[in-house]
PDB file with one MODEL, atoms N, CA, C and O in Angstrom:
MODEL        1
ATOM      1  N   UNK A   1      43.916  -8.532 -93.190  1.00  0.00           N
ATOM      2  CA  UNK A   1      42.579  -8.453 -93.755  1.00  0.00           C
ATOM      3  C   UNK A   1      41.573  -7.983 -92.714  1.00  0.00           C
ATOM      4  O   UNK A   1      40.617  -7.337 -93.143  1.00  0.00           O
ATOM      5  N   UNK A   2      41.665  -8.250 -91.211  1.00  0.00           N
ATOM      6  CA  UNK A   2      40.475  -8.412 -90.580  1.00  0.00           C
ATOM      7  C   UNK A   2      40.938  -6.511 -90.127  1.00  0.00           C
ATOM      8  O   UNK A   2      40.103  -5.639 -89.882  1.00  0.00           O
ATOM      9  N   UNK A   3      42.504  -6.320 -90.137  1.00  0.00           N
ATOM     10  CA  UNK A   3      42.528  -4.819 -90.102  1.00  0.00           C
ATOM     11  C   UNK A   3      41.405  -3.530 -91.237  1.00  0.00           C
ATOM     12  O   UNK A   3      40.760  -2.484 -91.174  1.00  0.00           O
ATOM     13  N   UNK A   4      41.764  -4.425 -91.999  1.00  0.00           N
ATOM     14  CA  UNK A   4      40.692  -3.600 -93.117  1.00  0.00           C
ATOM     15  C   UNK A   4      39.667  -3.820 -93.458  1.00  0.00           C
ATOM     16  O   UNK A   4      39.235  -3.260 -94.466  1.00  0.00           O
ATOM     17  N   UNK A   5      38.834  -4.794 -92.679  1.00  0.00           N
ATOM     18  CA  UNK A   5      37.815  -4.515 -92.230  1.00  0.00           C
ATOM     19  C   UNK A   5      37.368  -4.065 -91.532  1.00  0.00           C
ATOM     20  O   UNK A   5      36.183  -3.775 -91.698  1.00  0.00           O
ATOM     21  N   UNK A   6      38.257  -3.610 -89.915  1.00  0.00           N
ATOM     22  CA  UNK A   6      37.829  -3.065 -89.124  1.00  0.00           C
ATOM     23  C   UNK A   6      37.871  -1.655 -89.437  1.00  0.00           C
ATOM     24  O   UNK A   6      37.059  -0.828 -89.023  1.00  0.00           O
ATOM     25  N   UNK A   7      38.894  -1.417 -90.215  1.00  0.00           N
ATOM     26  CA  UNK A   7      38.616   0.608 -90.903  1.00  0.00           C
ATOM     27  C   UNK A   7      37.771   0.489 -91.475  1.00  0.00           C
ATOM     28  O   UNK A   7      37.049   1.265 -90.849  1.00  0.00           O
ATOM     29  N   UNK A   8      36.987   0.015 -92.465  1.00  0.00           N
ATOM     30  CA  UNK A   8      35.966   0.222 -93.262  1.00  0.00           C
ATOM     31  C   UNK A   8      35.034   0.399 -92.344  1.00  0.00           C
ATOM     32  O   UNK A   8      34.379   1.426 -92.169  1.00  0.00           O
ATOM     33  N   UNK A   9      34.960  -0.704 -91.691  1.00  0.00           N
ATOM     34  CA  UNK A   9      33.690  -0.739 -90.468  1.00  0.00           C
ATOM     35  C   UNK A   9      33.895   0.933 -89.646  1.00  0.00           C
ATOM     36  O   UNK A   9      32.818   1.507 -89.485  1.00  0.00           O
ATOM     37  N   UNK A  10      34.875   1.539 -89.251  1.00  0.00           N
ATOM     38  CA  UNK A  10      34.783   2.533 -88.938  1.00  0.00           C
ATOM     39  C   UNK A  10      34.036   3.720 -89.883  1.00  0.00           C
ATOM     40  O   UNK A  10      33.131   4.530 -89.687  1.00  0.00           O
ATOM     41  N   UNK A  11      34.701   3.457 -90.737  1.00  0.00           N
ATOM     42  CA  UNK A  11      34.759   4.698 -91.923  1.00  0.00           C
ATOM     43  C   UNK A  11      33.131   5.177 -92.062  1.00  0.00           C
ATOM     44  O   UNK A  11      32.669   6.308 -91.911  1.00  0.00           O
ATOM     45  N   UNK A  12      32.107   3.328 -92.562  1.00  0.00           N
ATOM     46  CA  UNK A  12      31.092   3.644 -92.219  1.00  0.00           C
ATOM     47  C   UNK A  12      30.443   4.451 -91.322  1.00  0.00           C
ATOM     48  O   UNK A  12      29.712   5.374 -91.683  1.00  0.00           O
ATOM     49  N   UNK A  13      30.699   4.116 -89.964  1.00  0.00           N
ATOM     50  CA  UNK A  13      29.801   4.559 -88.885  1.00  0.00           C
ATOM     51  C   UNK A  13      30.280   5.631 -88.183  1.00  0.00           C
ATOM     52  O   UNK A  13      30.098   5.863 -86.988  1.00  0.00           O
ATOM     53  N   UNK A  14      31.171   6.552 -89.324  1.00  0.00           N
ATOM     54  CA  UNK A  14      31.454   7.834 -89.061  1.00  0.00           C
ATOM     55  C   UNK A  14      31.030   8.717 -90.110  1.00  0.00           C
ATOM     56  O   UNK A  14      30.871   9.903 -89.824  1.00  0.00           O
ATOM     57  N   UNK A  15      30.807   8.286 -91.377  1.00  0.00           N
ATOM     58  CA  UNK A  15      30.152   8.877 -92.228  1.00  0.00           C
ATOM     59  C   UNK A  15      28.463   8.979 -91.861  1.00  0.00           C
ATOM     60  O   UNK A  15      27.732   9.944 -92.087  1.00  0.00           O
ATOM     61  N   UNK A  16      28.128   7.797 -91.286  1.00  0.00           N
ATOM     62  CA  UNK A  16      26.633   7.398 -91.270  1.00  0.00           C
ATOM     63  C   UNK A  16      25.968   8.531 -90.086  1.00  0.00           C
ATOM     64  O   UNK A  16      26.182   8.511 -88.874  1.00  0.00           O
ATOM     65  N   UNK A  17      25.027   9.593 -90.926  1.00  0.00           N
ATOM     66  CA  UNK A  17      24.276  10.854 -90.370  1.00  0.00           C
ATOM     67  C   UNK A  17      22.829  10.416 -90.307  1.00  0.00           C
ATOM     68  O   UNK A  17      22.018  11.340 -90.370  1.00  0.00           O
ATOM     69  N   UNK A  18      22.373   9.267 -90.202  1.00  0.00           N
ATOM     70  CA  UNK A  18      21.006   9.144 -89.853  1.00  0.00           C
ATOM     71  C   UNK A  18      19.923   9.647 -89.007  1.00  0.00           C
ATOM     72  O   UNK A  18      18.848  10.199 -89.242  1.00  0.00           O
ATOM     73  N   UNK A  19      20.688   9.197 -87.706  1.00  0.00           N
ATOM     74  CA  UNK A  19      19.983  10.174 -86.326  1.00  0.00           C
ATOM     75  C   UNK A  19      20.375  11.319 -86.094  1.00  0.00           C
ATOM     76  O   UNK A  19      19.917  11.882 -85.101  1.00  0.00           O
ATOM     77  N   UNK A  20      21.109  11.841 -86.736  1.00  0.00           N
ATOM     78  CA  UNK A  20      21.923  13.597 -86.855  1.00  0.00           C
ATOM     79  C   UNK A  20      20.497  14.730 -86.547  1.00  0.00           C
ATOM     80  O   UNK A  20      20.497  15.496 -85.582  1.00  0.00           O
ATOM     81  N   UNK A  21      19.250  14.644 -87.634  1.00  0.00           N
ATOM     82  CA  UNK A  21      18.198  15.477 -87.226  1.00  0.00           C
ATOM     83  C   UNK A  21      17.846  15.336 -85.925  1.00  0.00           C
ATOM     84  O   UNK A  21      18.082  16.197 -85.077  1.00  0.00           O
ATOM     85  N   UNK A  22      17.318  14.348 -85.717  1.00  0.00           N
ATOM     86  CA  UNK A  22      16.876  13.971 -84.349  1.00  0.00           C
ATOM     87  C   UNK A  22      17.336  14.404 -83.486  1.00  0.00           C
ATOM     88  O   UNK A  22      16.437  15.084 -82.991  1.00  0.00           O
ATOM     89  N   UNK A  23      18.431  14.528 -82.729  1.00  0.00           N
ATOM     90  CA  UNK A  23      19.544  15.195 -82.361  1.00  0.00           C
ATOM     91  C   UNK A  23      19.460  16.315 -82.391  1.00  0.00           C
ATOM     92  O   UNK A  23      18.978  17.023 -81.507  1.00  0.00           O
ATOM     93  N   UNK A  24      20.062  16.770 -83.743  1.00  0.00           N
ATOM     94  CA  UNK A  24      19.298  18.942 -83.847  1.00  0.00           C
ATOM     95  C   UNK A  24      17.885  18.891 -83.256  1.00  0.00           C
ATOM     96  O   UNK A  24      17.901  19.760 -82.384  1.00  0.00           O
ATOM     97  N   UNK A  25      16.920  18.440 -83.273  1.00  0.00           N
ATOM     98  CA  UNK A  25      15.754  18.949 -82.856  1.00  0.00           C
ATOM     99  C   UNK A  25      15.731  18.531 -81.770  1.00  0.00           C
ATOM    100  O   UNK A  25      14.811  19.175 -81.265  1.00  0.00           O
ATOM    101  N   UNK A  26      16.194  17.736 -80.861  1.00  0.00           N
ATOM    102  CA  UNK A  26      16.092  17.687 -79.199  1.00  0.00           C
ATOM    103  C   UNK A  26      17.063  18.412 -78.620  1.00  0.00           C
ATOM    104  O   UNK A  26      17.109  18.492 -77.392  1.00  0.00           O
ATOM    105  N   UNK A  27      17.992  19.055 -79.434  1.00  0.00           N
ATOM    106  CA  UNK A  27      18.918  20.352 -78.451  1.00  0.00           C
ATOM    107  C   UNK A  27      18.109  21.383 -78.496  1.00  0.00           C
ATOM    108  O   UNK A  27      17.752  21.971 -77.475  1.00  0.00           O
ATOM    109  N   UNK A  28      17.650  21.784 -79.951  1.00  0.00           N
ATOM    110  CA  UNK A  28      17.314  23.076 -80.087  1.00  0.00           C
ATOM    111  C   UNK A  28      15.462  23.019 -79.019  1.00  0.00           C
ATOM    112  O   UNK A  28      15.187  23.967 -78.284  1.00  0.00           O
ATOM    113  N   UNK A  29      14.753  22.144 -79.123  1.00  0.00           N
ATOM    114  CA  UNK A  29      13.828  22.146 -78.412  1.00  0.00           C
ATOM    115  C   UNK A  29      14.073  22.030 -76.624  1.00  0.00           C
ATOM    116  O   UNK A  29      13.164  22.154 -75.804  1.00  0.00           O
ATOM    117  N   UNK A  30      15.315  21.803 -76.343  1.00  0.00           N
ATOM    118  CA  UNK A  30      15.788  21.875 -75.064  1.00  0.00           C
ATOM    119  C   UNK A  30      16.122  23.522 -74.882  1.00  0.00           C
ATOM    120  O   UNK A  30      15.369  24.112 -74.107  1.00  0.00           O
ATOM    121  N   UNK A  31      17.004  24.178 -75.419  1.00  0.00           N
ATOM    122  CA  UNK A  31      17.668  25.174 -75.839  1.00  0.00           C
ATOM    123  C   UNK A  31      16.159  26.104 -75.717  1.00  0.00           C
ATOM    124  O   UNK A  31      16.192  26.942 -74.816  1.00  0.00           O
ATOM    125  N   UNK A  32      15.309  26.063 -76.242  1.00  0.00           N
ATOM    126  CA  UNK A  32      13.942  27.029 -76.484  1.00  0.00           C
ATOM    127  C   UNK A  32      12.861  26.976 -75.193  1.00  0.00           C
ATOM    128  O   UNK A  32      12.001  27.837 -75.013  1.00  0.00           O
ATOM    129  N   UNK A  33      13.079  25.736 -74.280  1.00  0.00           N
ATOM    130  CA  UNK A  33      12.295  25.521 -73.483  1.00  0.00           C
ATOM    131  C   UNK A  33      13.657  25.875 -71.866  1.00  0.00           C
ATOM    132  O   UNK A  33      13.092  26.013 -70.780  1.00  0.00           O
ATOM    133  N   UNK A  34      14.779  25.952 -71.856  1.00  0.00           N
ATOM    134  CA  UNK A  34      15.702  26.857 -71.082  1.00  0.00           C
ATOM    135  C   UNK A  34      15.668  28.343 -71.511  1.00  0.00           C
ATOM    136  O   UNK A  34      15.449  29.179 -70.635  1.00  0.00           O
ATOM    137  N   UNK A  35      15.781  28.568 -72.236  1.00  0.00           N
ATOM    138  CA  UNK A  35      15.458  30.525 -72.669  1.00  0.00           C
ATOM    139  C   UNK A  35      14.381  30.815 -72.131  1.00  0.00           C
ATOM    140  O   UNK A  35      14.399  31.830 -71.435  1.00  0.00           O
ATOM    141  N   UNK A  36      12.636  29.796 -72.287  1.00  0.00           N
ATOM    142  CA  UNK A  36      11.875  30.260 -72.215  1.00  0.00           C
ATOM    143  C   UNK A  36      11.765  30.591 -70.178  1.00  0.00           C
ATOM    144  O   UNK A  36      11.479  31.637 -69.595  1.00  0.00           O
ATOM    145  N   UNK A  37      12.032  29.575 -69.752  1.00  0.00           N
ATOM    146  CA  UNK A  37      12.587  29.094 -68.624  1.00  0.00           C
ATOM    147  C   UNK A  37      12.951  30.331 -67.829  1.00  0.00           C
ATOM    148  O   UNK A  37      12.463  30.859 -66.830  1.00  0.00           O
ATOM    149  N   UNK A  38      14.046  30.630 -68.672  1.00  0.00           N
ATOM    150  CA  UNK A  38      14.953  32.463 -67.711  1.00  0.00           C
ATOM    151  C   UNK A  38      14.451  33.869 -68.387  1.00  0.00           C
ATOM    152  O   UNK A  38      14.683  35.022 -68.023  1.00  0.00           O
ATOM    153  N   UNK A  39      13.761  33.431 -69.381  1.00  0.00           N
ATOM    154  CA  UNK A  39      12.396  34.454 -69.330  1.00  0.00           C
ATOM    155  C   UNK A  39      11.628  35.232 -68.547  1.00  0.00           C
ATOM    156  O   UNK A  39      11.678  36.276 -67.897  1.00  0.00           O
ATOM    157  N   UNK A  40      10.445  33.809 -69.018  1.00  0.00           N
ATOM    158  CA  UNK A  40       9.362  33.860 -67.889  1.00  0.00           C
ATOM    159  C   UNK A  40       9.232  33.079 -67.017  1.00  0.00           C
ATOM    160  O   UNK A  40       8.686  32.022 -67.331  1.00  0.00           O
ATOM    161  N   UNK A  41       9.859  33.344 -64.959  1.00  0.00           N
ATOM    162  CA  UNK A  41      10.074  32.352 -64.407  1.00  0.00           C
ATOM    163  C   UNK A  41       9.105  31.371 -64.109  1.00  0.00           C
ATOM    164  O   UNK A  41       9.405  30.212 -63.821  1.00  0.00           O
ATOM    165  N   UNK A  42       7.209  32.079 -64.208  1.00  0.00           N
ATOM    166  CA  UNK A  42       6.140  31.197 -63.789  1.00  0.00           C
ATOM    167  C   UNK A  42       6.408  29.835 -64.644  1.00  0.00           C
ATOM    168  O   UNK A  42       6.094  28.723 -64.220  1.00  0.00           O
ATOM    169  N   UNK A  43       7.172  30.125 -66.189  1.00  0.00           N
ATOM    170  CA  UNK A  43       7.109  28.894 -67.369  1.00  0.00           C
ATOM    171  C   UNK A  43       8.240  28.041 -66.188  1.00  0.00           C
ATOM    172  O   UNK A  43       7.869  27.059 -65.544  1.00  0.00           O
ATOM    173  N   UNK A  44       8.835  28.296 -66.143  1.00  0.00           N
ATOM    174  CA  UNK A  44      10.087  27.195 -65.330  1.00  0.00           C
ATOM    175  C   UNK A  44       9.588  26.297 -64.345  1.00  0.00           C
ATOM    176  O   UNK A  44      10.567  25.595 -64.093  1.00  0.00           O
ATOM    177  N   UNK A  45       8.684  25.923 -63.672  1.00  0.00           N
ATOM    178  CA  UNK A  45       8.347  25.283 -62.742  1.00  0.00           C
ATOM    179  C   UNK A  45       7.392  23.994 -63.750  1.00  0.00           C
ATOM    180  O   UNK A  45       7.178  22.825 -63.428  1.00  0.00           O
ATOM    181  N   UNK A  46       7.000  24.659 -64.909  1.00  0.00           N
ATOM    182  CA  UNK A  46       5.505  23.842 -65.624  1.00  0.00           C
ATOM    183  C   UNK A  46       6.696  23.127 -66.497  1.00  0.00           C
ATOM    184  O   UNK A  46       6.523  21.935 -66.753  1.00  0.00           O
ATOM    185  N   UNK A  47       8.190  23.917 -67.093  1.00  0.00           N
ATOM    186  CA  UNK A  47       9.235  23.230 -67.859  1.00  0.00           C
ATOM    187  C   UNK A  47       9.338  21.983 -67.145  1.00  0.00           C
ATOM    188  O   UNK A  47       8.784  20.929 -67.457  1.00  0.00           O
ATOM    189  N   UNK A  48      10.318  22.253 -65.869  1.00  0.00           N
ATOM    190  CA  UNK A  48      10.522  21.336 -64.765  1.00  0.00           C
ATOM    191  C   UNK A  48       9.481  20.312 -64.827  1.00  0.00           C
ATOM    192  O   UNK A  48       9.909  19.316 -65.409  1.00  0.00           O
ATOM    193  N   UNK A  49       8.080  20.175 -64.377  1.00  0.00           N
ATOM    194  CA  UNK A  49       6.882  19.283 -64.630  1.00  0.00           C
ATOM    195  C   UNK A  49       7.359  18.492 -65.929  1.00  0.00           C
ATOM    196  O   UNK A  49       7.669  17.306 -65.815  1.00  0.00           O
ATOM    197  N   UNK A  50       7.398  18.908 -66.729  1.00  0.00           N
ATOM    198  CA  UNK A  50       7.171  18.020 -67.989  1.00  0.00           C
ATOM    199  C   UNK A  50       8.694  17.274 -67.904  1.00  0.00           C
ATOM    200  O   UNK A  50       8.747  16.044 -67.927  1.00  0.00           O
ATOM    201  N   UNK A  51       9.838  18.029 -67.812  1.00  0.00           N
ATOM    202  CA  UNK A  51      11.013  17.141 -68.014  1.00  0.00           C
ATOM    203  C   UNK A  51      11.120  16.040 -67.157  1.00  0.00           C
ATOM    204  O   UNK A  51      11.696  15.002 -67.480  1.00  0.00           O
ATOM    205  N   UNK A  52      10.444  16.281 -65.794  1.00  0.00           N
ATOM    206  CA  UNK A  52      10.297  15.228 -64.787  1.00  0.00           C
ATOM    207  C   UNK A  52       9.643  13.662 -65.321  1.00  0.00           C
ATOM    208  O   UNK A  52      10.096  12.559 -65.015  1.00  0.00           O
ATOM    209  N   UNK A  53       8.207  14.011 -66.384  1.00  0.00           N
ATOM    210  CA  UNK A  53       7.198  13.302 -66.470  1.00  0.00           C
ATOM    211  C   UNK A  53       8.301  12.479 -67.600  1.00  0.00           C
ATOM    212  O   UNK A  53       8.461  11.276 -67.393  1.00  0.00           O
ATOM    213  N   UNK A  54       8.940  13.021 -68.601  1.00  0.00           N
ATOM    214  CA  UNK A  54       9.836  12.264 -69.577  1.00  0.00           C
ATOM    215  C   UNK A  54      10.783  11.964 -69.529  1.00  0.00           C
ATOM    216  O   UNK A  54      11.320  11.262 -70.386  1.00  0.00           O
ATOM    217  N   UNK A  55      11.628  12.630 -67.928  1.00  0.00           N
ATOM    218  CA  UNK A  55      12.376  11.389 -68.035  1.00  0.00           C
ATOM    219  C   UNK A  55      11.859  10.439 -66.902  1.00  0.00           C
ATOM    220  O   UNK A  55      12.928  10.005 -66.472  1.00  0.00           O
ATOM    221  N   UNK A  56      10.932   9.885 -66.197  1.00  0.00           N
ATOM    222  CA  UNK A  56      10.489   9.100 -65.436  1.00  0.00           C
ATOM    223  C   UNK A  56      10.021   8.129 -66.814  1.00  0.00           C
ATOM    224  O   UNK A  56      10.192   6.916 -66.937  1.00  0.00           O
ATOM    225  N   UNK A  57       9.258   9.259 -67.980  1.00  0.00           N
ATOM    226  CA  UNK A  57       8.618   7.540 -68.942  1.00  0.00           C
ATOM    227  C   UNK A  57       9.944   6.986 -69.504  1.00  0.00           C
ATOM    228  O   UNK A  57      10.028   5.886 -70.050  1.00  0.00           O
ATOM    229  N   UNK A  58      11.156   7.991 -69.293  1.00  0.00           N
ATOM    230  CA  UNK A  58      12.116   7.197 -70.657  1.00  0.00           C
ATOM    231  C   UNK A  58      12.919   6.188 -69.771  1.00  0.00           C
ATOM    232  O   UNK A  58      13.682   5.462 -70.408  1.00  0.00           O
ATOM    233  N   UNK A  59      12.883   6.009 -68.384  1.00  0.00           N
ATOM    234  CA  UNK A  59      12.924   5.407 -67.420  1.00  0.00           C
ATOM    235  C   UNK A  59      12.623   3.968 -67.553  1.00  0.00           C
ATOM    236  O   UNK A  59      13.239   2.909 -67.669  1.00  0.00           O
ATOM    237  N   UNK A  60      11.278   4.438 -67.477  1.00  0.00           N
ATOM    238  CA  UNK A  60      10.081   2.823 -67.611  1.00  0.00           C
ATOM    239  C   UNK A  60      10.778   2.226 -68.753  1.00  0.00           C
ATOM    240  O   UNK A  60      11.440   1.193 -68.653  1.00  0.00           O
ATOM    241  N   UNK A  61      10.613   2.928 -69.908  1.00  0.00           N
ATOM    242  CA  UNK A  61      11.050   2.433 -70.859  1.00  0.00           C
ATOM    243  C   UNK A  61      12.238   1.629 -71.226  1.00  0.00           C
ATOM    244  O   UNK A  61      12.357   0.706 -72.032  1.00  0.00           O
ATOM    245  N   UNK A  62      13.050   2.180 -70.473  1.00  0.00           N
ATOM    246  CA  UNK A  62      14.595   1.432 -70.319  1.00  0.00           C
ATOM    247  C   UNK A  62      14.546   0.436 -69.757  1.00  0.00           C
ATOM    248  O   UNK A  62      15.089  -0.567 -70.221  1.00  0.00           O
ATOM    249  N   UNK A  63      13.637   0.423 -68.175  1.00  0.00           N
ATOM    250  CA  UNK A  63      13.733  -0.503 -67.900  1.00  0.00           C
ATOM    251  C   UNK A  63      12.694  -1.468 -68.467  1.00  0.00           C
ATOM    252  O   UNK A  63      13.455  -2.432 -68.551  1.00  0.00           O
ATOM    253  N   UNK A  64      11.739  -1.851 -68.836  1.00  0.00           N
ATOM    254  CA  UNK A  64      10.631  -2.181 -69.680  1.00  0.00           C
ATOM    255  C   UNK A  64      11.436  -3.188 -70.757  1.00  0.00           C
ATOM    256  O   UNK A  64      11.068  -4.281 -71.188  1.00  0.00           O
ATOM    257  N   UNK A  65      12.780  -2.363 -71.067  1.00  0.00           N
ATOM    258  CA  UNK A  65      13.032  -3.158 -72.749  1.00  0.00           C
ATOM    259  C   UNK A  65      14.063  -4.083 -72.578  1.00  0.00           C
ATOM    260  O   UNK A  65      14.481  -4.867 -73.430  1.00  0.00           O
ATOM    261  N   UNK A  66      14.669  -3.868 -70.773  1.00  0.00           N
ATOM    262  CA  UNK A  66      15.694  -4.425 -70.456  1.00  0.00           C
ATOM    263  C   UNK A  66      15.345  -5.920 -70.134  1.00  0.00           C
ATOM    264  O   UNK A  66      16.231  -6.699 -69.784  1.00  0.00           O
TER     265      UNK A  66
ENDMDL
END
């Protein structure tokens, strides 16, 4: 019994696409801000700036919730 619960319990949380968008839109907004990046190189330094600033807050944050 506790076997077939543990497949179900799988089955769920392989079907389950909730955070799936979320996901597409932080590759493809990664993906658009690297193109823009090997573009135009002046944008790459201001990219760099910002990825620095988010992941230092997602940082805090981790540690913050820990």
């Amino acid at each position: 019994m506790k076997t077939l619960k543990n497949t179900l319990l799988k089955l769920r949380i392989l079907r389950d696409t909730k955070g799936q968008d979320l996901i597409e839109y932080a590759l493809m907004a990664g993906f658009v801000a690297v193109a823009a990046g090997a573009i135009m190189p002046t944008v790459s330094t201001n990219i760099s700036i910002i990825f620095s600033k988010v992941s230092v807050s997602m940082s805090a944050a981790a540690n913050q919730g820990s």
